[in-house]
VMD Tcl script that draws the C-alpha trace (Angstrom):
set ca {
  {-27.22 -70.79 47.16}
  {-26.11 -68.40 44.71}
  {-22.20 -68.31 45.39}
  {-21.09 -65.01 43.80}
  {-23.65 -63.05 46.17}
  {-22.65 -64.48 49.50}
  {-18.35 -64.35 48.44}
  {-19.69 -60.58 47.68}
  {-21.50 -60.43 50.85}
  {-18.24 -61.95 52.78}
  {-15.50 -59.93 51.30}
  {-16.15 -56.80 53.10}
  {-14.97 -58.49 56.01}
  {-11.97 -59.33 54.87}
  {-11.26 -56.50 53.31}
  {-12.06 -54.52 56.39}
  {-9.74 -57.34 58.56}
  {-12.71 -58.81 60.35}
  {-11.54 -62.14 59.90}
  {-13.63 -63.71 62.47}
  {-16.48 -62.64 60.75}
  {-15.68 -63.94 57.28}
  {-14.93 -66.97 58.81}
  {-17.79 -67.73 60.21}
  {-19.77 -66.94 57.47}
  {-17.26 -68.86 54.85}
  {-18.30 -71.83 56.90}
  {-21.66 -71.02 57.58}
  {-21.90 -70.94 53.93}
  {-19.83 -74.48 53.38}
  {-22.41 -75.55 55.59}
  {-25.72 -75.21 53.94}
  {-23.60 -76.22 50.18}
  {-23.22 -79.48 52.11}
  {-26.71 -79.64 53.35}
  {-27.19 -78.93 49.67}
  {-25.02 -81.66 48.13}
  {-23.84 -78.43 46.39}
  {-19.99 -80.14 45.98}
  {-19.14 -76.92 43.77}
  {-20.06 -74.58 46.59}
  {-18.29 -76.72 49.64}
  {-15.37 -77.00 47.42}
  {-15.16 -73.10 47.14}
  {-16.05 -71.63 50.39}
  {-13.34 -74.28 51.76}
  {-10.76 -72.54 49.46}
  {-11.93 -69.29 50.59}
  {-11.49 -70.06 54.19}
  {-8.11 -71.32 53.13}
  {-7.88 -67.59 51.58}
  {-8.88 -66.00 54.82}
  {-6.27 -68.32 56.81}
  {-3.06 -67.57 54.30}
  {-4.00 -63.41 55.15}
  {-4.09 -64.07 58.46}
  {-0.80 -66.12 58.99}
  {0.79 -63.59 56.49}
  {0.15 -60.96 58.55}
  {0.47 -62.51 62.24}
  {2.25 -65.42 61.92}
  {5.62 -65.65 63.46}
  {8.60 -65.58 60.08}
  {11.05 -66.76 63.00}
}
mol new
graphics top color blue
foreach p $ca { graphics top sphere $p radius 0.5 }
foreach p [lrange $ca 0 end-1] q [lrange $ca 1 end] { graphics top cylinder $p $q radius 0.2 }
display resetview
């Protein structure tokens, strides 16, 4: 899998707010590095969902 072209395919989501999309393909992705053995490309599209998770409990989560 080349990496660059799927985070580049994903971002758009995110940028857009469509988090449930570019988290399903962030793990869809982990998914088939695994199948892989591709430890590089688990390793990345786990810190990307990560990503995806810190915008989303910066902008809903409660600061209470």
């Amino acid at each position: 899998m080349d990496i660059e072209i799927e985070l580049d395919h994903i971002r758009p989501f995110i940028d857009k707010g469509n988090y449930h999309a570019a988290m399903n393909l962030a793990i869809s992705a982990m998914n088939q590095c695994r199948r892989e053995n591709d430890q590089v490309g688990t390793d990345r599209f786990l810190e990307l969902i990560q990503e995806i998770t810190d915008i989303m409990t910066a902008q809903f989560g409660s600061r209470a």
